[in-house]
N, CA, C and O atoms as CSV, one atom per row, in Angstrom:
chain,resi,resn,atom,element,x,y,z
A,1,UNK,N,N,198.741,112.235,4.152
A,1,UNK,CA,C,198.169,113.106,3.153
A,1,UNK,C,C,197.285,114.138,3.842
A,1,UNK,O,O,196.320,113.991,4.591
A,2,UNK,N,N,197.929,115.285,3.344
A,2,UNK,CA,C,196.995,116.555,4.197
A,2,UNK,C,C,195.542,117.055,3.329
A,2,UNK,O,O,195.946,117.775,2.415
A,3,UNK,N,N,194.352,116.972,3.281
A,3,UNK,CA,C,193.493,116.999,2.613
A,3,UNK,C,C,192.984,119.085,2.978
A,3,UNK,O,O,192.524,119.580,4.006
A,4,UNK,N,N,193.316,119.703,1.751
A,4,UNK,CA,C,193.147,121.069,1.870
A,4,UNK,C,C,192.364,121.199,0.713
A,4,UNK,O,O,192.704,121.029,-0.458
A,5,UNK,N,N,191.208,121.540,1.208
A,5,UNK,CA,C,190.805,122.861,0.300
A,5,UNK,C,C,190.827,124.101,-0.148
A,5,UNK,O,O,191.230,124.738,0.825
A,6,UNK,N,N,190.621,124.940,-1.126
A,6,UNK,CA,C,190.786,126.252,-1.136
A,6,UNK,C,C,189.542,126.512,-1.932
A,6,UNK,O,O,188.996,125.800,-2.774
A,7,UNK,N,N,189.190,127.810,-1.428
A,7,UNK,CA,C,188.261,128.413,-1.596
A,7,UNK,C,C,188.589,129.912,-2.505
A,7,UNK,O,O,189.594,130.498,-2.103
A,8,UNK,N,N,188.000,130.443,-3.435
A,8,UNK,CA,C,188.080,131.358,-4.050
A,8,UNK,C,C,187.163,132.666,-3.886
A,8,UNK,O,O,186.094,132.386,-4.426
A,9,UNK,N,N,187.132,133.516,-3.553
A,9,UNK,CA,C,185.576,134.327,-3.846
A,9,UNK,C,C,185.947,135.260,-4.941
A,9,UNK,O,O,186.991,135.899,-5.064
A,10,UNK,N,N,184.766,135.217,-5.817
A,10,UNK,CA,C,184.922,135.634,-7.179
A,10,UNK,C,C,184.110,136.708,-7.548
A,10,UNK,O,O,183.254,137.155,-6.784
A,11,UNK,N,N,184.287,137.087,-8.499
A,11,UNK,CA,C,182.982,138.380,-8.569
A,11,UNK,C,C,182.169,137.719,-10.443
A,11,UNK,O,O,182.815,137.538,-11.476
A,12,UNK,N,N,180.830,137.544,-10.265
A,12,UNK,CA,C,180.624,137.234,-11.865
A,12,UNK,C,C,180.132,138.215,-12.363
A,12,UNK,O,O,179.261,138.971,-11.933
A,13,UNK,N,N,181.056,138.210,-13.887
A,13,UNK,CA,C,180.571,139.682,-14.322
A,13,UNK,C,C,179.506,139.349,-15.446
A,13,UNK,O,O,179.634,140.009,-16.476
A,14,UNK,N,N,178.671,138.601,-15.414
A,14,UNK,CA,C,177.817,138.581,-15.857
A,14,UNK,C,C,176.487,139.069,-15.324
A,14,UNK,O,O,175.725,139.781,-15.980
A,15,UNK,N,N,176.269,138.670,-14.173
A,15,UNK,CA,C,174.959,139.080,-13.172
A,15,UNK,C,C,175.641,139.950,-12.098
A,15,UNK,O,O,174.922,140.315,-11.168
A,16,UNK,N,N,177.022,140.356,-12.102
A,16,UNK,CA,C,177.442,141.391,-10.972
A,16,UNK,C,C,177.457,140.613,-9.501
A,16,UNK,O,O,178.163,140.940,-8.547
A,17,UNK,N,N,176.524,139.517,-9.540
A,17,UNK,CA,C,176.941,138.855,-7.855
A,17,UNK,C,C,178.427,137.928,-8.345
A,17,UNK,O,O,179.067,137.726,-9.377
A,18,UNK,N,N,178.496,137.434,-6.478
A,18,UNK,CA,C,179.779,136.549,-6.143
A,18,UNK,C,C,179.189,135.425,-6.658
A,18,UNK,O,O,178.040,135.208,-7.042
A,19,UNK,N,N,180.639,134.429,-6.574
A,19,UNK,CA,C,180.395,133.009,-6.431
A,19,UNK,C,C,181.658,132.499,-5.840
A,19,UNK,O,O,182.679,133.159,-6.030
A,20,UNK,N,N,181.719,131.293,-5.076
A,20,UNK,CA,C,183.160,131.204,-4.364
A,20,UNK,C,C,183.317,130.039,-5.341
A,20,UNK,O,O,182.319,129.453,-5.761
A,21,UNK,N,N,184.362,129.747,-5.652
A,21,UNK,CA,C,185.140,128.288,-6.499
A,21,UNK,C,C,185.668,127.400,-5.528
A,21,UNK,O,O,186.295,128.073,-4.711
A,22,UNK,N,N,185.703,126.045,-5.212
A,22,UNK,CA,C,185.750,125.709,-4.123
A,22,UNK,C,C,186.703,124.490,-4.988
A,22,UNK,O,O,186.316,124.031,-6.062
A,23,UNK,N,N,187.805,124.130,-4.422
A,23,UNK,CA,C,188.723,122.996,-5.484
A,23,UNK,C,C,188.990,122.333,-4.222
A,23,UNK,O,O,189.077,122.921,-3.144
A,24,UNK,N,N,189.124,121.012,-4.411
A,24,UNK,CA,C,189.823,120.391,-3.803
A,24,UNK,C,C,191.090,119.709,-4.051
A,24,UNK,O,O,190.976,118.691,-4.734
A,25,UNK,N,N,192.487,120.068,-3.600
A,25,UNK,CA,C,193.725,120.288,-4.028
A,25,UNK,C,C,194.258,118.387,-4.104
A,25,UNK,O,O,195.241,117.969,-4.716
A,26,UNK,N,N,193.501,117.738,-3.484
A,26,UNK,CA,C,194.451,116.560,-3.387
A,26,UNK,C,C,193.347,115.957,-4.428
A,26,UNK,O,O,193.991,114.909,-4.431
A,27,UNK,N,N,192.604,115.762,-5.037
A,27,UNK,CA,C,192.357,115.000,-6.728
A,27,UNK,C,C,191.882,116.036,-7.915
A,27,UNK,O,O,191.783,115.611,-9.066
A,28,UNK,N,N,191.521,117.746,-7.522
A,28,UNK,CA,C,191.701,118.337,-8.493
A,28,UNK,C,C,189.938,118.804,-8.851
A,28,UNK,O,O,189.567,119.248,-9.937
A,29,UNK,N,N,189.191,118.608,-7.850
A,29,UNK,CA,C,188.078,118.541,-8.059
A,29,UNK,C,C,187.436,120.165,-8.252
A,29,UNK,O,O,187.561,120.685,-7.143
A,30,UNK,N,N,186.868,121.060,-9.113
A,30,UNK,CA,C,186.823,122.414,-8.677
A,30,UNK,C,C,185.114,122.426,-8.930
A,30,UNK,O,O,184.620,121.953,-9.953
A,31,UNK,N,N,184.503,122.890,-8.104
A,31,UNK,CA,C,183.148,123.359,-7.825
A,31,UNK,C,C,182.789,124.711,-7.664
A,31,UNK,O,O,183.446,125.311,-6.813
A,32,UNK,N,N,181.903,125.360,-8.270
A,32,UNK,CA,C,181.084,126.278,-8.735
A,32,UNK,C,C,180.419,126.783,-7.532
A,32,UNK,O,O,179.334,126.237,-7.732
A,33,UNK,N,N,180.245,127.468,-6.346
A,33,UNK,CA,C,179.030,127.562,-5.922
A,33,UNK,C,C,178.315,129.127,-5.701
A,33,UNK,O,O,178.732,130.175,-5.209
A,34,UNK,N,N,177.221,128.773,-6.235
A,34,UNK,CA,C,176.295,130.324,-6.213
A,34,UNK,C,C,176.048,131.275,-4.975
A,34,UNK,O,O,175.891,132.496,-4.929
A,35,UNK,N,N,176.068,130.101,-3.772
A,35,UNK,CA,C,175.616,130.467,-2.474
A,35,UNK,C,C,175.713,130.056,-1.284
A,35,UNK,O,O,175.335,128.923,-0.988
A,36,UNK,N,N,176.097,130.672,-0.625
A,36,UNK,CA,C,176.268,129.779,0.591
A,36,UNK,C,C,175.707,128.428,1.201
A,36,UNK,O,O,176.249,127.671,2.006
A,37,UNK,N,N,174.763,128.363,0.736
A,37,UNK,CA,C,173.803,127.019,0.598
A,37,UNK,C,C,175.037,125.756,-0.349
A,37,UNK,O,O,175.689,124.813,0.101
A,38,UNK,N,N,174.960,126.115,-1.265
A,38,UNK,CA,C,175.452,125.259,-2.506
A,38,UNK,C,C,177.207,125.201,-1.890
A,38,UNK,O,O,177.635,124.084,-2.182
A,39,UNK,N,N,178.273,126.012,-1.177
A,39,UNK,CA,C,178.870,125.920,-0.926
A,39,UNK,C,C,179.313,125.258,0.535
A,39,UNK,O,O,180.422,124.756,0.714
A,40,UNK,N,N,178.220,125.340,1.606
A,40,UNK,CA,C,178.129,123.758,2.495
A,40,UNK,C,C,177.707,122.602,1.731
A,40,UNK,O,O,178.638,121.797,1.746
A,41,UNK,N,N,177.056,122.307,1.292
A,41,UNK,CA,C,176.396,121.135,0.530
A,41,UNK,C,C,177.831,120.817,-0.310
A,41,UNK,O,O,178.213,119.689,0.004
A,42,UNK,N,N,178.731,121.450,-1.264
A,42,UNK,CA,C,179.933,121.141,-1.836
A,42,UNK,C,C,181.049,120.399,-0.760
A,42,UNK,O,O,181.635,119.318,-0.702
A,43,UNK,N,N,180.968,121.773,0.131
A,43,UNK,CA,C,181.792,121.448,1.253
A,43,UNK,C,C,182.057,119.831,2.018
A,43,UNK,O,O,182.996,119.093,2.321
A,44,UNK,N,N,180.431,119.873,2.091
A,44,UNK,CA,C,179.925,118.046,2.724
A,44,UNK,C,C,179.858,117.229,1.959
A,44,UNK,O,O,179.448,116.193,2.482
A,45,UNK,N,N,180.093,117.114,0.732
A,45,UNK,CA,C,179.885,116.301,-0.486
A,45,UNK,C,C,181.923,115.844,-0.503
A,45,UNK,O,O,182.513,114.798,-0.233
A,46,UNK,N,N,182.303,116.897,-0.847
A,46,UNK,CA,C,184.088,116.671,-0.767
A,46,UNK,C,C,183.878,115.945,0.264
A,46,UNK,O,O,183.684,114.730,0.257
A,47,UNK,N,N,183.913,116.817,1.400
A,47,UNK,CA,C,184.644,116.119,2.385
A,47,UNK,C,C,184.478,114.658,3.094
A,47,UNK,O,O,185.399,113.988,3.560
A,48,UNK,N,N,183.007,114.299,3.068
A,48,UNK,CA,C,182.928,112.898,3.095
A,48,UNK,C,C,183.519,112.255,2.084
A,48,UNK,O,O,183.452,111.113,2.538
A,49,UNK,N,N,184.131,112.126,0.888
A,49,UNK,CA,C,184.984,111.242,0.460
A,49,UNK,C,C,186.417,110.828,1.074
A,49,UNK,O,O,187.140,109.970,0.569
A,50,UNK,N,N,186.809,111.776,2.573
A,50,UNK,CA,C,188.037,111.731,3.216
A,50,UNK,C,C,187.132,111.295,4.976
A,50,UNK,O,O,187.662,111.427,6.079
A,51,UNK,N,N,185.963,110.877,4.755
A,51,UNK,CA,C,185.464,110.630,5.903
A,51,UNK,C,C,185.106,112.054,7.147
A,51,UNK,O,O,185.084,112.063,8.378
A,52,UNK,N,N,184.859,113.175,6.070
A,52,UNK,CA,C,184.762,114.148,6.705
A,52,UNK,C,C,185.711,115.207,7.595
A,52,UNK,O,O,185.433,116.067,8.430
A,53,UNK,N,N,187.177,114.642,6.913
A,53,UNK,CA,C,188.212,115.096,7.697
A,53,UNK,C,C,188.904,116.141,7.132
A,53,UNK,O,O,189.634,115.748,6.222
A,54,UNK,N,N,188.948,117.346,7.333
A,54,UNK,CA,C,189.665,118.471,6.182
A,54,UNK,C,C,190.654,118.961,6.903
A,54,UNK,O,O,190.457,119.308,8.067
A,55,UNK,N,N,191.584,119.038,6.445
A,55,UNK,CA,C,192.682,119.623,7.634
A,55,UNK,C,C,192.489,121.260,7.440
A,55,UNK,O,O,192.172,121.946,8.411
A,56,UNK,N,N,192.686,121.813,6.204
A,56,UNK,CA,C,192.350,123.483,6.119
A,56,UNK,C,C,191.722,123.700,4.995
A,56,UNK,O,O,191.833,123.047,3.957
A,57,UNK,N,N,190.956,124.758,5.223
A,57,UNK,CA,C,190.072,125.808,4.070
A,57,UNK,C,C,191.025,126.643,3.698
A,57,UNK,O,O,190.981,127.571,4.505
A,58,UNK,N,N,191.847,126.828,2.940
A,58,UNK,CA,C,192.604,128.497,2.181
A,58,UNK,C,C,191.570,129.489,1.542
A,58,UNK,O,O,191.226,129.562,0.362
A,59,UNK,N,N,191.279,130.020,2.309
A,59,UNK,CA,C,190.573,131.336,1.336
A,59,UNK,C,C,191.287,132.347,0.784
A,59,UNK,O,O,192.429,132.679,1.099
A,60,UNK,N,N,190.571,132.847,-0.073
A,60,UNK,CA,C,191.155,133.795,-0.891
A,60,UNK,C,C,190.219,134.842,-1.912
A,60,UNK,O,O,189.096,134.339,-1.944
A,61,UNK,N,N,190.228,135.378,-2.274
A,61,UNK,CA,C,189.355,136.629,-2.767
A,61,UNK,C,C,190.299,137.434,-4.248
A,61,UNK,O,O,191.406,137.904,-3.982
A,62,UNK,N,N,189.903,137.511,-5.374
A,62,UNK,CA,C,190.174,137.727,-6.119
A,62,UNK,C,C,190.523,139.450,-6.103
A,62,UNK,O,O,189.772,139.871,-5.223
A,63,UNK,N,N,191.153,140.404,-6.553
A,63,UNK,CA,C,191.374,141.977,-6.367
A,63,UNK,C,C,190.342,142.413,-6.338
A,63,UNK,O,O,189.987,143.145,-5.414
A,64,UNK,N,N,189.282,141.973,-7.707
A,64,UNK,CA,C,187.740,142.784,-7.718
A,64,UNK,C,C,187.079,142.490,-6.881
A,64,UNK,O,O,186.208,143.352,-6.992
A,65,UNK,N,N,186.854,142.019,-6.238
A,65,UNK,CA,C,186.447,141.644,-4.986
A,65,UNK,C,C,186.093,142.530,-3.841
A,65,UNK,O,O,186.970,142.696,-2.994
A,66,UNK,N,N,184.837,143.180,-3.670
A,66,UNK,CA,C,184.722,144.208,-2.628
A,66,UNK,C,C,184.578,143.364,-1.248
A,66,UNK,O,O,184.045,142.283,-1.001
A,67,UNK,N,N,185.580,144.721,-0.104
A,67,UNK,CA,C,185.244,144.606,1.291
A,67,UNK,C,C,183.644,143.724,1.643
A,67,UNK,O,O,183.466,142.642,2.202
A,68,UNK,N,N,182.760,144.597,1.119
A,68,UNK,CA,C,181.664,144.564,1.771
A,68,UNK,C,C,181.371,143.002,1.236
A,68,UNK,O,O,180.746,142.359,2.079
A,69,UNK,N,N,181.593,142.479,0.383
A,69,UNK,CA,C,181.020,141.051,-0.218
A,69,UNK,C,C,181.924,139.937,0.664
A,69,UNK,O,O,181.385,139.034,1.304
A,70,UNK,N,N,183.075,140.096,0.616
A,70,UNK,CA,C,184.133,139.306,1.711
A,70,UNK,C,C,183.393,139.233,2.818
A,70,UNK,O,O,183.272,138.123,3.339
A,71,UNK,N,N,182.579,140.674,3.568
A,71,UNK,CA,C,182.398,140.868,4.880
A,71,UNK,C,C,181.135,139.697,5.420
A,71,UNK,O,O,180.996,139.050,6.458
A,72,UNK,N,N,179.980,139.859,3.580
A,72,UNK,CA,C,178.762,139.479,3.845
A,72,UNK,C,C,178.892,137.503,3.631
A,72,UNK,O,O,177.862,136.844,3.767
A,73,UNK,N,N,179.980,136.932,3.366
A,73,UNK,CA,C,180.599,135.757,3.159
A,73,UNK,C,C,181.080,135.301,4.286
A,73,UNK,O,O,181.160,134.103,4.558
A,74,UNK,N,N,181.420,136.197,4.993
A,74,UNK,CA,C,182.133,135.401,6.331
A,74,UNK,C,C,181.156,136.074,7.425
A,74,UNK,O,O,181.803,136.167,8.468
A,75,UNK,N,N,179.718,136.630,7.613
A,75,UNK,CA,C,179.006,137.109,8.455
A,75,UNK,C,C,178.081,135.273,8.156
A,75,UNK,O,O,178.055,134.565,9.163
A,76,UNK,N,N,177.640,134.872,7.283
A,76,UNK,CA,C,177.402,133.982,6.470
A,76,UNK,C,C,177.781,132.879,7.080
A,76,UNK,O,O,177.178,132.161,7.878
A,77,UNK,N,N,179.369,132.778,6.400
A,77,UNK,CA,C,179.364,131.675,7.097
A,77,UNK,C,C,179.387,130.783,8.689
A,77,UNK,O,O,179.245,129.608,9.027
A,78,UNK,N,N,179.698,132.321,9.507
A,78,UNK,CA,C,179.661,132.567,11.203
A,78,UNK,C,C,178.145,131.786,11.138
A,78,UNK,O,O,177.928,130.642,11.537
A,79,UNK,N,N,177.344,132.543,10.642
A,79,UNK,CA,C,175.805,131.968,10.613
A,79,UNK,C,C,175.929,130.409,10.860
A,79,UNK,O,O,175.594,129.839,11.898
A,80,UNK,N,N,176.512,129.769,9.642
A,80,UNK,CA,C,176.649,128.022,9.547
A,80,UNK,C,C,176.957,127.367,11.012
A,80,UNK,O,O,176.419,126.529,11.735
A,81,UNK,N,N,178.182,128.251,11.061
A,81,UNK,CA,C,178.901,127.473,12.253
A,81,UNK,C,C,177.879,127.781,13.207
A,81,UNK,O,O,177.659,126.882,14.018
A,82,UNK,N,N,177.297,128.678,13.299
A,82,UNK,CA,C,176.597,128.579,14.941
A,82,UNK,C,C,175.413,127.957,14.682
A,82,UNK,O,O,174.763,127.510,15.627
A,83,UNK,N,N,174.995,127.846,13.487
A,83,UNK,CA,C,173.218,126.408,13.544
A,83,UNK,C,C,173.723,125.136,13.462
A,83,UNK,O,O,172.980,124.180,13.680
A,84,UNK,N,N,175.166,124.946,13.111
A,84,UNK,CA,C,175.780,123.593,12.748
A,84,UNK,C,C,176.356,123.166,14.734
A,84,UNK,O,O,176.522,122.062,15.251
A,85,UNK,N,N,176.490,124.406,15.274
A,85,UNK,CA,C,176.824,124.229,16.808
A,85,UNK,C,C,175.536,123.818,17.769
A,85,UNK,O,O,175.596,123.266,18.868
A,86,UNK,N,N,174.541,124.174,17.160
A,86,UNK,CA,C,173.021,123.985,18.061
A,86,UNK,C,C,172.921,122.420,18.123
A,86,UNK,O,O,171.968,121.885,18.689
């Protein structure tokens, strides 16, 4: 069993910011998150139910979706990986 997540980035048109939707494809689980904060914490919450083992992230970005918000999401998450590398 290949354990994949996918990731969404969304635009809310209520307050005009993002939020990424974060599902997990093998029991159906879909999570909300506001922020990059809330979307590691999701991230580590899933994935320890598979013992921390994810085979892939699918990202994806909805049409409304600006360059610059994609850009500031994955500058972001570079951030994680390199304090999660220290």
């Amino acid at each position: 069993m290949s354990v994949i997540f996918e990731s969404v980035i969304k635009v809310n048109p209520m307050d005009y910011g993002w939020y990424i939707e974060l599902t997990d494809t093998v029991d159906g689980r879909v999570a909300t998150c506001k922020n990059l904060d809330e979307f590691e914490k999701k991230m580590q919450e899933f994935g320890n139910d598979y013992g921390g083992n994810i085979d892939e992230v699918k990202w994806s970005a909805d049409e409304n979706v600006s360059p610059e918000v994609i850009n500031e999401i994955r500058i972001g998450l570079d951030n994680y990986k390199e304090e999660a590398s220290k």
